[in-house]
TIMI-2910 file (N, C-alpha, C, CB; in pm, 1 decimal, decimal comma, always signed):
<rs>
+----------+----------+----------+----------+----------+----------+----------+----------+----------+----------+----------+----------+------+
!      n_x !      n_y !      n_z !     ca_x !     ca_y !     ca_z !      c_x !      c_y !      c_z !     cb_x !     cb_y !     cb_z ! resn !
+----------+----------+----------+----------+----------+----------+----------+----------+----------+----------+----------+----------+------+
!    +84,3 !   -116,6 !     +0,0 !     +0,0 !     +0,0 !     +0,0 !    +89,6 !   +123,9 !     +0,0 !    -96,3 !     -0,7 !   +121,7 !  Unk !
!    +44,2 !   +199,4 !    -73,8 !   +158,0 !   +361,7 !   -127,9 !   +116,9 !   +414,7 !    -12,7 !   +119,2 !   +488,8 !   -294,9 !  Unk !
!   +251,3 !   +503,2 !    +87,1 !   +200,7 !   +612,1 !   +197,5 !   +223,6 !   +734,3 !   +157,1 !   +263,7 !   +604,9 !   +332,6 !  Unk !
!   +158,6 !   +792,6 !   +157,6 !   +106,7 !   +996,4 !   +165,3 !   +180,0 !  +1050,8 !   +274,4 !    -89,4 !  +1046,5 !   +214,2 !  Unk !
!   +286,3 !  +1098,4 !   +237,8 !   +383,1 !  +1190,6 !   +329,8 !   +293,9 !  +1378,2 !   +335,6 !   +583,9 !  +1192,6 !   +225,1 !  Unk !
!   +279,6 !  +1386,7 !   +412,0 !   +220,1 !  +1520,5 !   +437,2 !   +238,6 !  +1627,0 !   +566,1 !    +91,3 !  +1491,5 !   +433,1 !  Unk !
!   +227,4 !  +1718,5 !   +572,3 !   +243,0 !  +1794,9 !   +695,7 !    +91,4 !  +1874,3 !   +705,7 !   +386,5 !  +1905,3 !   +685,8 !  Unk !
!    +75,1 !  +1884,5 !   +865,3 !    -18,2 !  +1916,4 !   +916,3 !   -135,2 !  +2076,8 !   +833,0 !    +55,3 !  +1928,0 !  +1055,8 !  Unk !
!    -30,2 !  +2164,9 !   +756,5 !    -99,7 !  +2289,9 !   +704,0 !    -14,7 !  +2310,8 !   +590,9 !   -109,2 !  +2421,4 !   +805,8 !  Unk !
!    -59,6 !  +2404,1 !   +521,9 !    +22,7 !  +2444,8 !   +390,0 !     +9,2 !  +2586,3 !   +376,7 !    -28,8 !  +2374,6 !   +251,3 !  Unk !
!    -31,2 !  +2660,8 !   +475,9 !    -28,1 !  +2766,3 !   +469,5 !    +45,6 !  +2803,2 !   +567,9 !   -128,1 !  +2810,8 !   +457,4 !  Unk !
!   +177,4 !  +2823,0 !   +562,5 !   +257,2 !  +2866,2 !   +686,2 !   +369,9 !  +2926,2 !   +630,3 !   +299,0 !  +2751,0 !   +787,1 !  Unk !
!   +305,2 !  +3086,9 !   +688,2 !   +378,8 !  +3215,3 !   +609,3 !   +566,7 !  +3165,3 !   +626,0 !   +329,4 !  +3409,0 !   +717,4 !  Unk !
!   +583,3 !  +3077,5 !   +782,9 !   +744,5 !  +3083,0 !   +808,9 !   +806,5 !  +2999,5 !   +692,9 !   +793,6 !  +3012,9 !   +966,9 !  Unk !
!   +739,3 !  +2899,9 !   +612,5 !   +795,9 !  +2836,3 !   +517,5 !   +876,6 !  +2887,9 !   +405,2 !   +714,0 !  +2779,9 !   +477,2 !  Unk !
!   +841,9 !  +3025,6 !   +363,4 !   +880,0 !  +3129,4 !   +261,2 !  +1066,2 !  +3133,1 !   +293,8 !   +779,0 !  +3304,5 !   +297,3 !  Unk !
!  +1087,9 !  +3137,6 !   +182,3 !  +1288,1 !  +3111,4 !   +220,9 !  +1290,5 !  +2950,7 !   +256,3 !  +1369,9 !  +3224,2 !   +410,7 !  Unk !
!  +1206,6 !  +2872,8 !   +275,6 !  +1271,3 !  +2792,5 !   +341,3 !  +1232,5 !  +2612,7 !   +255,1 !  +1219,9 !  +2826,3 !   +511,2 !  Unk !
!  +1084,0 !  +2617,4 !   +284,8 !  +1054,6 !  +2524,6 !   +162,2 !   +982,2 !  +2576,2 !    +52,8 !   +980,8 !  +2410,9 !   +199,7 !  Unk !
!   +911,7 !  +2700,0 !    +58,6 !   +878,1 !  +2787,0 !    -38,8 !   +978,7 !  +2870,3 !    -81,1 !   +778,8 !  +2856,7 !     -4,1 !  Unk !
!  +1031,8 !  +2869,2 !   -216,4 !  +1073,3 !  +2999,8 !   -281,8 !  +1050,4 !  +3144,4 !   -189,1 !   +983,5 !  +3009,4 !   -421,6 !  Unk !
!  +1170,4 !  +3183,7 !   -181,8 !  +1170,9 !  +3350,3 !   -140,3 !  +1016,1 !  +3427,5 !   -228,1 !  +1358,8 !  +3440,5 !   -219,7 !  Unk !
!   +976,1 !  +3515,0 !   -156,2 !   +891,2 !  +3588,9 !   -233,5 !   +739,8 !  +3500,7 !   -254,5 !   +973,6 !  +3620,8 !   -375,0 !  Unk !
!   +694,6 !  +3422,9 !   -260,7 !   +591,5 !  +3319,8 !   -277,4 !   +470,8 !  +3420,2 !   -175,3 !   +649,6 !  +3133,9 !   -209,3 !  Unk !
!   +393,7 !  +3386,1 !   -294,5 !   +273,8 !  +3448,9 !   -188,7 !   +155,9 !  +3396,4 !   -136,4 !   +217,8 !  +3549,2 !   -236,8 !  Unk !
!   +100,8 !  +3377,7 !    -67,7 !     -5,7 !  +3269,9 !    -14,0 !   -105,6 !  +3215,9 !    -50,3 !    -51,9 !  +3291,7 !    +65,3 !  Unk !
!   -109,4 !  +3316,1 !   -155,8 !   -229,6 !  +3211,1 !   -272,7 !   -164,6 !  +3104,6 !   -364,9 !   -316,8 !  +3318,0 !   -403,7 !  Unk !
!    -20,6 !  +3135,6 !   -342,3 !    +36,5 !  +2996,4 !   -416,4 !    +94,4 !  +2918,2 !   -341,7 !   +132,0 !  +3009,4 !   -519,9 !  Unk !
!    +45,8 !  +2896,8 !   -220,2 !   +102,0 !  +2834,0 !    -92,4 !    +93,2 !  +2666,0 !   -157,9 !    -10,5 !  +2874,3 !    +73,9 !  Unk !
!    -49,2 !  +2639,7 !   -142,9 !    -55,4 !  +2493,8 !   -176,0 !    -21,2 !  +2430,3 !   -309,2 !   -178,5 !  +2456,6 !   -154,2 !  Unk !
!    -36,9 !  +2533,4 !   -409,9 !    +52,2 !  +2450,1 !   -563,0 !   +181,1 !  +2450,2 !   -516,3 !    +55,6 !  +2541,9 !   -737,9 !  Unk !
!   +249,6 !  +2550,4 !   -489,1 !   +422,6 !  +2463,1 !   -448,6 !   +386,1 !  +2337,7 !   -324,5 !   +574,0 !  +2615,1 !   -347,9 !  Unk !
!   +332,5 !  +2367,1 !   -195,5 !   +343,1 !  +2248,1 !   -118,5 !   +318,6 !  +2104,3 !   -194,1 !   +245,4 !  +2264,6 !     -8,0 !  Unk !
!   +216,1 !  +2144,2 !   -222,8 !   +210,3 !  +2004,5 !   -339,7 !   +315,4 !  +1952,8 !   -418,2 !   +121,5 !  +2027,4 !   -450,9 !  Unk !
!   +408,6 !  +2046,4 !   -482,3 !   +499,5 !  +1975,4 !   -497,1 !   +634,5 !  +1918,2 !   -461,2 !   +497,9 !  +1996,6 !   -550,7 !  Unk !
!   +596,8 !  +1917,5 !   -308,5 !   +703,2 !  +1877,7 !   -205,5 !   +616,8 !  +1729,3 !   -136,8 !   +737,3 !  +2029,8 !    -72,2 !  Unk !
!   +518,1 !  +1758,1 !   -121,5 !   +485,4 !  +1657,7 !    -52,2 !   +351,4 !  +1569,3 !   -123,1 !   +462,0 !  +1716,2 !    +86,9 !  Unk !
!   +307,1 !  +1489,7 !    -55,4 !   +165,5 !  +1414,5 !   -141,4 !    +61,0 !  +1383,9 !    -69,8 !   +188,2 !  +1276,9 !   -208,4 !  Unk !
!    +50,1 !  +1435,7 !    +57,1 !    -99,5 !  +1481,0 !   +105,2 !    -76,5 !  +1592,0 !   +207,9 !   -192,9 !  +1350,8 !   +179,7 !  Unk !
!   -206,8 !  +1653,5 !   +269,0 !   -192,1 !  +1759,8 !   +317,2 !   -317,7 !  +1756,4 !   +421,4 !   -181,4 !  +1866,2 !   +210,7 !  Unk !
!   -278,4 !  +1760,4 !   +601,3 !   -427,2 !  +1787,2 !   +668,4 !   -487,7 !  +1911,8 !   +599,5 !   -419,6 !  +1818,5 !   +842,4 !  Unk !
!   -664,5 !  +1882,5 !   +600,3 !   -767,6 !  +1970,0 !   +593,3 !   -783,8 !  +2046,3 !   +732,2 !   -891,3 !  +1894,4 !   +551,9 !  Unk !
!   -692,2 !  +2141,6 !   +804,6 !   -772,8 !  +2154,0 !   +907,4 !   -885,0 !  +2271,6 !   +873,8 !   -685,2 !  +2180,4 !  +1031,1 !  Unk !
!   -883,7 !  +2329,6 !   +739,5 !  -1002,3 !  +2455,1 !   +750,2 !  -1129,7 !  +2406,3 !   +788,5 !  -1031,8 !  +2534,2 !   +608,7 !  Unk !
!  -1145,6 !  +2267,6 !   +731,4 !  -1286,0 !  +2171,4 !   +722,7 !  -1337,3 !  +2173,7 !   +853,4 !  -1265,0 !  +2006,1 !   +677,8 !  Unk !
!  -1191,3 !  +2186,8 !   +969,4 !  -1312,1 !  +2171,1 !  +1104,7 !  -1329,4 !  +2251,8 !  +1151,0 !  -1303,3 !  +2099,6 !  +1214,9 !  Unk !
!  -1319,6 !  +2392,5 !  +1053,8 !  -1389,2 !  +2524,1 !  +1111,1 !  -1520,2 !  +2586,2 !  +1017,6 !  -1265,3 !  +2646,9 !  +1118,9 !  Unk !
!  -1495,4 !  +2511,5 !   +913,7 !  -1578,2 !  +2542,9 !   +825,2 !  -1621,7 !  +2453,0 !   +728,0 !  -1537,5 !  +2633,8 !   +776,1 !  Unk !
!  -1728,1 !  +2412,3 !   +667,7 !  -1741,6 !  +2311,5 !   +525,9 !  -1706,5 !  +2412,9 !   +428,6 !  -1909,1 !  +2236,2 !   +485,4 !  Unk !
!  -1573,0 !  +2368,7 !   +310,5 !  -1606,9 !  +2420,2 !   +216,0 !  -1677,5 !  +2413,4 !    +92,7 !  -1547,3 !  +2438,7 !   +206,4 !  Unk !
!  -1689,8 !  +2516,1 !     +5,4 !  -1771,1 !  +2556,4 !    -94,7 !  -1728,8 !  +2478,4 !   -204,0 !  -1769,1 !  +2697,9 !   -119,4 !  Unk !
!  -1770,8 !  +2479,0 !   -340,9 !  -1782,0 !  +2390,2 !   -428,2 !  -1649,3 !  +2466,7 !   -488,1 !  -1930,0 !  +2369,9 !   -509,1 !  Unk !
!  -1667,8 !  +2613,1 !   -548,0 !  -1533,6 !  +2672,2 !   -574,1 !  -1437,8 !  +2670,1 !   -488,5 !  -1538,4 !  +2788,3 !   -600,6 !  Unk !
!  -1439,8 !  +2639,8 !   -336,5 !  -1312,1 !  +2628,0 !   -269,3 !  -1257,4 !  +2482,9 !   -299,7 !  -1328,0 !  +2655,7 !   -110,6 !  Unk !
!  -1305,2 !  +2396,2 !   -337,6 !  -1313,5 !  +2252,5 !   -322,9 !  -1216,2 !  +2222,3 !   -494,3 !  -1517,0 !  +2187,2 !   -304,8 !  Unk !
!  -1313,2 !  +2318,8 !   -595,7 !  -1210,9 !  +2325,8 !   -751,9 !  -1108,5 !  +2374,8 !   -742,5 !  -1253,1 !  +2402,0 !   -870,6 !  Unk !
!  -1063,9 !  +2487,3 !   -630,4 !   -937,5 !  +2547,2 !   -651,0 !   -869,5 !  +2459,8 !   -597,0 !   -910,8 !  +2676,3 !   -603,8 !  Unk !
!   -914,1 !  +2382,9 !   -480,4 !   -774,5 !  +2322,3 !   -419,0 !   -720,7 !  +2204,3 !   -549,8 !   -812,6 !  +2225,9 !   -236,6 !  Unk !
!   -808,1 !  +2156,9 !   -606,9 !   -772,3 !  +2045,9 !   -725,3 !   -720,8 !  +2127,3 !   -853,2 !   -918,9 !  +1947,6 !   -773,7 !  Unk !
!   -739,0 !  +2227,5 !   -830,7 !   -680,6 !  +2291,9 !   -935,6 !   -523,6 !  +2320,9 !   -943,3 !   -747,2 !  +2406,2 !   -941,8 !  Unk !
!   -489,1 !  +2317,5 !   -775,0 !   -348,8 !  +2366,8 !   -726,0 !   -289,9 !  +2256,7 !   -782,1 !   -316,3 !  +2391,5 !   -560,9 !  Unk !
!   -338,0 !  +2120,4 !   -721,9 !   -271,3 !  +2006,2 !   -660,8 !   -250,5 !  +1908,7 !   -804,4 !   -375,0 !  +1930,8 !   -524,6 !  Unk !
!   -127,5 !  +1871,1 !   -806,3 !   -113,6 !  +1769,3 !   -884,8 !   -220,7 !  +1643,2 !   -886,7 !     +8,8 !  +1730,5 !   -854,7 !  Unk !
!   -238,5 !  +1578,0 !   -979,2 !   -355,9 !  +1431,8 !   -983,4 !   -270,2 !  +1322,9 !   -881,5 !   -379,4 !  +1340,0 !  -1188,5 !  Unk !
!   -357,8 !  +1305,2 !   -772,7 !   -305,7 !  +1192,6 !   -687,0 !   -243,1 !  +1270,1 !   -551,6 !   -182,4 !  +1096,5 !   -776,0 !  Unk !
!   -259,5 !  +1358,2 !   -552,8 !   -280,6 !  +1462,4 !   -406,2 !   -410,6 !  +1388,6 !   -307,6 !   -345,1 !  +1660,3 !   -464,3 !  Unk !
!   -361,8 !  +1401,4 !   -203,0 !   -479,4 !  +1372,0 !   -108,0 !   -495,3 !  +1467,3 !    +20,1 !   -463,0 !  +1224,9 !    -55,2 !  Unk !
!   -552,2 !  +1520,0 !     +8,6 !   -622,0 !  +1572,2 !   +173,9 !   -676,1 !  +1469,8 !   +295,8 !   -768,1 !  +1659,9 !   +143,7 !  Unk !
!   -617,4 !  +1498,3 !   +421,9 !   -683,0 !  +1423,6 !   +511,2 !   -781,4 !  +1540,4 !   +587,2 !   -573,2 !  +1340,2 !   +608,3 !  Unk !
!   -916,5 !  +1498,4 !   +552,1 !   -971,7 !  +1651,8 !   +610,3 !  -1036,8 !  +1604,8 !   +759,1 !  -1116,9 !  +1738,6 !   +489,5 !  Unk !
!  -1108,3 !  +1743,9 !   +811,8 !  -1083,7 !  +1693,1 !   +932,2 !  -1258,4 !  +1674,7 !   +978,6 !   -974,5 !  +1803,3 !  +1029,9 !  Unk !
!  -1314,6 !  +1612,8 !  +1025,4 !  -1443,2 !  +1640,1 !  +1022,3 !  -1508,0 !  +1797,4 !  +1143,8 !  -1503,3 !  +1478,3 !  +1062,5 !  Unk !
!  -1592,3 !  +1874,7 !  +1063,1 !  -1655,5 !  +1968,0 !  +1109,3 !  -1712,1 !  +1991,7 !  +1289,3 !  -1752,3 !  +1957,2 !  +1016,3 !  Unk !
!  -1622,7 !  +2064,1 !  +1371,9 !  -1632,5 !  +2077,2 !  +1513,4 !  -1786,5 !  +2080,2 !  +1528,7 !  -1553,5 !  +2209,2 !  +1573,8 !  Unk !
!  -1814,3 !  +2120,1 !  +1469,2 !  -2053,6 !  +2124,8 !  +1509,4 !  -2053,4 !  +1979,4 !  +1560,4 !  -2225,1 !  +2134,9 !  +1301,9 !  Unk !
!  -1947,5 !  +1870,0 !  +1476,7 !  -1988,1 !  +1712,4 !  +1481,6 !  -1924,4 !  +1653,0 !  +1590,6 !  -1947,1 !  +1627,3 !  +1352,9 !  Unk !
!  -1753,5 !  +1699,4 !  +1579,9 !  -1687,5 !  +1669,2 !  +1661,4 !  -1696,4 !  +1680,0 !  +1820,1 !  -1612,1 !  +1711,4 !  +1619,3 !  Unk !
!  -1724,1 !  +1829,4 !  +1831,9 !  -1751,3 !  +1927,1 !  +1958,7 !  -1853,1 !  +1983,7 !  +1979,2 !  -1681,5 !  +2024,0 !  +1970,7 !  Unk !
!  -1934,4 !  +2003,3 !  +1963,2 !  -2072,7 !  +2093,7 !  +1944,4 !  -2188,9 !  +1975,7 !  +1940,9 !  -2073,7 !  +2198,9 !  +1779,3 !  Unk !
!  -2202,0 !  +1891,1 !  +1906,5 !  -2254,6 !  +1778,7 !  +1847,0 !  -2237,1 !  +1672,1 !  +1949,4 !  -2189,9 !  +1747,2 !  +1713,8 !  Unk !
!  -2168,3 !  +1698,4 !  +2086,3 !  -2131,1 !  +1583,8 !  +2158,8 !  -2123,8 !  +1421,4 !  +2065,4 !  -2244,9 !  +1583,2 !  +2280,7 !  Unk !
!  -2035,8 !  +1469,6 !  +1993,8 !  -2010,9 !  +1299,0 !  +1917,7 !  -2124,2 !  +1234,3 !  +1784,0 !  -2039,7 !  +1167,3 !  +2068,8 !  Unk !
!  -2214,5 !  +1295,1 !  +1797,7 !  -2384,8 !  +1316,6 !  +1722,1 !  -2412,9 !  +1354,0 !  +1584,0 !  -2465,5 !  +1433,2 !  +1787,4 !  Unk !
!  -2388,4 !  +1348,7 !  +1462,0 !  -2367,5 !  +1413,5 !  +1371,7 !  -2547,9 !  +1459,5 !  +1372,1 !  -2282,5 !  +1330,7 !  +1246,5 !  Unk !
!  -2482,2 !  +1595,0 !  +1297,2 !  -2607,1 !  +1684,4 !  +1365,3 !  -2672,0 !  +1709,8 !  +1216,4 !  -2555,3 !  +1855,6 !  +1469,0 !  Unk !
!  -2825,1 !  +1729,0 !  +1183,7 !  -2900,1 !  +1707,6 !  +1072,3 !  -2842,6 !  +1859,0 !   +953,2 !  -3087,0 !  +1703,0 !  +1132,5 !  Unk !
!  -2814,0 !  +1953,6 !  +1024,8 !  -2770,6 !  +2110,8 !   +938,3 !  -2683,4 !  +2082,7 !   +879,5 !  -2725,1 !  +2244,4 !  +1008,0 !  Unk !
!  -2546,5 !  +1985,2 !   +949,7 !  -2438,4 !  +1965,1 !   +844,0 !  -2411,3 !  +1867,7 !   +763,8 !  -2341,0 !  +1972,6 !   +885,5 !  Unk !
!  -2388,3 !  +1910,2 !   +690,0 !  -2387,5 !  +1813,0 !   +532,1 !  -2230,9 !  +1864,5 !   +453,5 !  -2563,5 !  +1873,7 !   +395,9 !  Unk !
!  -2249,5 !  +1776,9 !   +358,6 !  -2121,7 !  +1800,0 !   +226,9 !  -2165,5 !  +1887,5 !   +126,7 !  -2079,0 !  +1657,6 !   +135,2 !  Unk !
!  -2119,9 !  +1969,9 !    +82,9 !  -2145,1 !  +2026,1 !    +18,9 !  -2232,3 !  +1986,1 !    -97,3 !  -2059,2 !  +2064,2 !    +10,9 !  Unk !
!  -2345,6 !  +2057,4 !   -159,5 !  -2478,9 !  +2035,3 !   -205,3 !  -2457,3 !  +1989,2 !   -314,7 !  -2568,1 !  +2138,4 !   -210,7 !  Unk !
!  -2388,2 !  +1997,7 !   -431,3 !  -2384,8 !  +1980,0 !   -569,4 !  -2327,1 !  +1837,1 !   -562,6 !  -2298,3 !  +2093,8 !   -654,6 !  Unk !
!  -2392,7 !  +1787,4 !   -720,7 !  -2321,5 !  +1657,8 !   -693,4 !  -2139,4 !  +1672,6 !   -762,1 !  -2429,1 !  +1518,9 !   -784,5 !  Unk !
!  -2147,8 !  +1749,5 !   -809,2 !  -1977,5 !  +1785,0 !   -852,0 !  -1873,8 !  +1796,6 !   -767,4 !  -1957,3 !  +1908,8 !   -912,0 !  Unk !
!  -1935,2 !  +1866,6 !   -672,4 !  -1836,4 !  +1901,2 !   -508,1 !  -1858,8 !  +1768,8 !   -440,3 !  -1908,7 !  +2052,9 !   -379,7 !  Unk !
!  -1951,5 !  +1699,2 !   -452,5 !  -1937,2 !  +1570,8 !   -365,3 !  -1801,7 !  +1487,8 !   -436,2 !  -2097,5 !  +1468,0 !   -371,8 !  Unk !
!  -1838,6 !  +1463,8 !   -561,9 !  -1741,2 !  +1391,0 !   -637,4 !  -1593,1 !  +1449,0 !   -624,5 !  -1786,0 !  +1390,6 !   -783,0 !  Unk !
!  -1562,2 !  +1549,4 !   -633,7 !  -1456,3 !  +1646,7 !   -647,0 !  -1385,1 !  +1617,3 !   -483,3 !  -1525,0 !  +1824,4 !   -684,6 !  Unk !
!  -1495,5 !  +1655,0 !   -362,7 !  -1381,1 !  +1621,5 !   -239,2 !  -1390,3 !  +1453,1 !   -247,4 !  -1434,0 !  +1694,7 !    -50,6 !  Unk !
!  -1440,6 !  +1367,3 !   -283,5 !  -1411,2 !  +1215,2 !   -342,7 !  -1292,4 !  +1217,5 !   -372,6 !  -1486,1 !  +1163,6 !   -465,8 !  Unk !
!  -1304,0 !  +1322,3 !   -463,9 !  -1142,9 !  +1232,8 !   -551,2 !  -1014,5 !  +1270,0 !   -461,7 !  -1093,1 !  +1311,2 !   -751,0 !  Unk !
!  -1016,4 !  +1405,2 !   -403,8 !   -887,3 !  +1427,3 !   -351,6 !   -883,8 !  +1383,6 !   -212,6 !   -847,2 !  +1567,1 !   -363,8 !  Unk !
!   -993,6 !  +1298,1 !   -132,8 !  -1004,9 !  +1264,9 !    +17,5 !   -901,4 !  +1148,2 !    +27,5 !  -1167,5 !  +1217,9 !    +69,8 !  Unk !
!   -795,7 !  +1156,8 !    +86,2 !   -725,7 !  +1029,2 !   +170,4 !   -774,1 !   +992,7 !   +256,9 !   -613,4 !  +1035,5 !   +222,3 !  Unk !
!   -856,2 !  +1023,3 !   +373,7 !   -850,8 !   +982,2 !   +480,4 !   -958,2 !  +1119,8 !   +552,6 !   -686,9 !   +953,3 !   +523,3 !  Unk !
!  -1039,7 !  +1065,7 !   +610,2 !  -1094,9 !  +1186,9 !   +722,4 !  -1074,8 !  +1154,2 !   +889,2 !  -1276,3 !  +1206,7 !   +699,7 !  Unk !
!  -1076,1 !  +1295,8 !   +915,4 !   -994,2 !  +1290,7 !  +1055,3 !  -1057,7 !  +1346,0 !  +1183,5 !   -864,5 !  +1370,9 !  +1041,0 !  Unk !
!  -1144,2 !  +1273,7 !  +1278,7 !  -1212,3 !  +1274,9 !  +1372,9 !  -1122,1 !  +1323,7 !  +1486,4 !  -1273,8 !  +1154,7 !  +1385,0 !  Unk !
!  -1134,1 !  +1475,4 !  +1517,2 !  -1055,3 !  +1496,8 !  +1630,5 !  -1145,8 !  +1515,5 !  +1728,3 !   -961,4 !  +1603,6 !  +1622,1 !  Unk !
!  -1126,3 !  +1439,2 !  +1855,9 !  -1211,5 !  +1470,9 !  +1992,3 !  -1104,5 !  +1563,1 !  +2050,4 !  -1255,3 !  +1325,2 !  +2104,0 !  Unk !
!  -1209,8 !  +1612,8 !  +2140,9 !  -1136,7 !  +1689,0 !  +2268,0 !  -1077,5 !  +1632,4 !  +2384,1 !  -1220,7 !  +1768,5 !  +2328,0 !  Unk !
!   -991,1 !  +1705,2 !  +2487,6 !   -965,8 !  +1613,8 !  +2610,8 !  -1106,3 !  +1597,3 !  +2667,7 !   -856,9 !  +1680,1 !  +2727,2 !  Unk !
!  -1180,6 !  +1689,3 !  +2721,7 !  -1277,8 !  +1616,6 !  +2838,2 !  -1414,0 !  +1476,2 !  +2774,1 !  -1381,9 !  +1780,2 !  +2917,3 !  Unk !
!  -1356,8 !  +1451,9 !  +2622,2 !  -1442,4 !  +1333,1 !  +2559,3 !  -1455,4 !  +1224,2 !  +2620,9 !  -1401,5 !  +1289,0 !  +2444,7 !  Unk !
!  -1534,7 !  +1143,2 !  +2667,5 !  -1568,0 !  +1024,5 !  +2763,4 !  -1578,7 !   +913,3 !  +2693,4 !  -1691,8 !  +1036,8 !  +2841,5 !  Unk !
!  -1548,0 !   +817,5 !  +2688,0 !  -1566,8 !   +709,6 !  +2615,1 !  -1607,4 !   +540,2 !  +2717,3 !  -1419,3 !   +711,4 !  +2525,5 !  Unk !
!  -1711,6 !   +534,1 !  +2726,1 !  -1734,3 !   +422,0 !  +2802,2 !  -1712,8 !   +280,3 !  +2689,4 !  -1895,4 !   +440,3 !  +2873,5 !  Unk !
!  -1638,5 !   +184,5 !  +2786,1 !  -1645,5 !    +63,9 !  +2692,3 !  -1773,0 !    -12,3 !  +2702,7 !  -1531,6 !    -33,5 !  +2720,0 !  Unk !
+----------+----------+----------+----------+----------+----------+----------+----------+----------+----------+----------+----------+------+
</rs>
Protein backbone atom coordinates (compact mmCIF):
# COMPACT_ATOMS: atom_id res chain seq x y z
CA UNK A 1 0.00 0.00 0.00
CA UNK A 2 1.58 3.62 -1.28
CA UNK A 3 2.01 6.12 1.97
CA UNK A 4 1.07 9.96 1.65
CA UNK A 5 3.83 11.91 3.30
CA UNK A 6 2.20 15.21 4.37
CA UNK A 7 2.43 17.95 6.96
CA UNK A 8 -0.18 19.16 9.16
CA UNK A 9 -1.00 22.90 7.04
CA UNK A 10 0.23 24.45 3.90
CA UNK A 11 -0.28 27.66 4.70
CA UNK A 12 2.57 28.66 6.86
CA UNK A 13 3.79 32.15 6.09
CA UNK A 14 7.45 30.83 8.09
CA UNK A 15 7.96 28.36 5.17
CA UNK A 16 8.80 31.29 2.61
CA UNK A 17 12.88 31.11 2.21
CA UNK A 18 12.71 27.92 3.41
CA UNK A 19 10.55 25.25 1.62
CA UNK A 20 8.78 27.87 -0.39
CA UNK A 21 10.73 30.00 -2.82
CA UNK A 22 11.71 33.50 -1.40
CA UNK A 23 8.91 35.89 -2.33
CA UNK A 24 5.91 33.20 -2.77
CA UNK A 25 2.74 34.49 -1.89
CA UNK A 26 -0.06 32.70 -0.14
CA UNK A 27 -2.30 32.11 -2.73
CA UNK A 28 0.36 29.96 -4.16
CA UNK A 29 1.02 28.34 -0.92
CA UNK A 30 -0.55 24.94 -1.76
CA UNK A 31 0.52 24.50 -5.63
CA UNK A 32 4.23 24.63 -4.49
CA UNK A 33 3.43 22.48 -1.18
CA UNK A 34 2.10 20.05 -3.40
CA UNK A 35 4.99 19.75 -4.97
CA UNK A 36 7.03 18.78 -2.05
CA UNK A 37 4.85 16.58 -0.52
CA UNK A 38 1.65 14.15 -1.41
CA UNK A 39 -1.00 14.81 1.05
CA UNK A 40 -1.92 17.60 3.17
CA UNK A 41 -4.27 17.87 6.68
CA UNK A 42 -7.68 19.70 5.93
CA UNK A 43 -7.73 21.54 9.07
CA UNK A 44 -10.02 24.55 7.50
CA UNK A 45 -12.86 21.71 7.23
CA UNK A 46 -13.12 21.71 11.05
CA UNK A 47 -13.89 25.24 11.11
CA UNK A 48 -15.78 25.43 8.25
CA UNK A 49 -17.42 23.12 5.26
CA UNK A 50 -16.07 24.20 2.16
CA UNK A 51 -17.71 25.56 -0.95
CA UNK A 52 -17.82 23.90 -4.28
CA UNK A 53 -15.34 26.72 -5.74
CA UNK A 54 -13.12 26.28 -2.69
CA UNK A 55 -13.14 22.53 -3.23
CA UNK A 56 -12.11 23.26 -7.52
CA UNK A 57 -9.37 25.47 -6.51
CA UNK A 58 -7.74 23.22 -4.19
CA UNK A 59 -7.72 20.46 -7.25
CA UNK A 60 -6.81 22.92 -9.36
CA UNK A 61 -3.49 23.67 -7.26
CA UNK A 62 -2.71 20.06 -6.61
CA UNK A 63 -1.14 17.69 -8.85
CA UNK A 64 -3.56 14.32 -9.83
CA UNK A 65 -3.06 11.93 -6.87
CA UNK A 66 -2.81 14.62 -4.06
CA UNK A 67 -4.79 13.72 -1.08
CA UNK A 68 -6.22 15.72 1.74
CA UNK A 69 -6.83 14.24 5.11
CA UNK A 70 -9.72 16.52 6.10
CA UNK A 71 -10.84 16.93 9.32
CA UNK A 72 -14.43 16.40 10.22
CA UNK A 73 -16.56 19.68 11.09
CA UNK A 74 -16.32 20.77 15.13
CA UNK A 75 -20.54 21.25 15.09
CA UNK A 76 -19.88 17.12 14.82
CA UNK A 77 -16.87 16.69 16.61
CA UNK A 78 -17.51 19.27 19.59
CA UNK A 79 -20.73 20.94 19.44
CA UNK A 80 -22.55 17.79 18.47
CA UNK A 81 -21.31 15.84 21.59
CA UNK A 82 -20.11 12.99 19.18
CA UNK A 83 -23.85 13.17 17.22
CA UNK A 84 -23.68 14.14 13.72
CA UNK A 85 -26.07 16.84 13.65
CA UNK A 86 -29.00 17.08 10.72
CA UNK A 87 -27.71 21.11 9.38
CA UNK A 88 -24.38 19.65 8.44
CA UNK A 89 -23.87 18.13 5.32
CA UNK A 90 -21.22 18.00 2.27
CA UNK A 91 -21.45 20.26 0.19
CA UNK A 92 -24.79 20.35 -2.05
CA UNK A 93 -23.85 19.80 -5.69
CA UNK A 94 -23.22 16.58 -6.93
CA UNK A 95 -19.78 17.85 -8.52
CA UNK A 96 -18.36 19.01 -5.08
CA UNK A 97 -19.37 15.71 -3.65
CA UNK A 98 -17.41 13.91 -6.37
CA UNK A 99 -14.56 16.47 -6.47
CA UNK A 100 -13.81 16.22 -2.39
CA UNK A 101 -14.11 12.15 -3.43
CA UNK A 102 -11.43 12.33 -5.51
CA UNK A 103 -8.87 14.27 -3.52
CA UNK A 104 -10.05 12.65 0.17
CA UNK A 105 -7.26 10.29 1.70
CA UNK A 106 -8.51 9.82 4.80
CA UNK A 107 -10.95 11.87 7.22
CA UNK A 108 -9.94 12.91 10.55
CA UNK A 109 -12.12 12.75 13.73
CA UNK A 110 -10.55 14.97 16.30
CA UNK A 111 -12.12 14.71 19.92
CA UNK A 112 -11.37 16.89 22.68
CA UNK A 113 -9.66 16.14 26.11
CA UNK A 114 -12.78 16.17 28.38
CA UNK A 115 -14.42 13.33 25.59
CA UNK A 116 -15.68 10.25 27.63
CA UNK A 117 -15.67 7.10 26.15
CA UNK A 118 -17.34 4.22 28.02
CA UNK A 119 -16.46 0.64 26.92
Amino acid sequence: MPISIGCAVWSYPGWVGEVYPPKTQSKDFLRVYSHHFLAVEGNTTFYATPDRVTIDRWIAQTPQGFKFCLKFPRAITHNGLLEPLGHIRSPTSRRSRGSILAILATAMYRCFGSARWDA
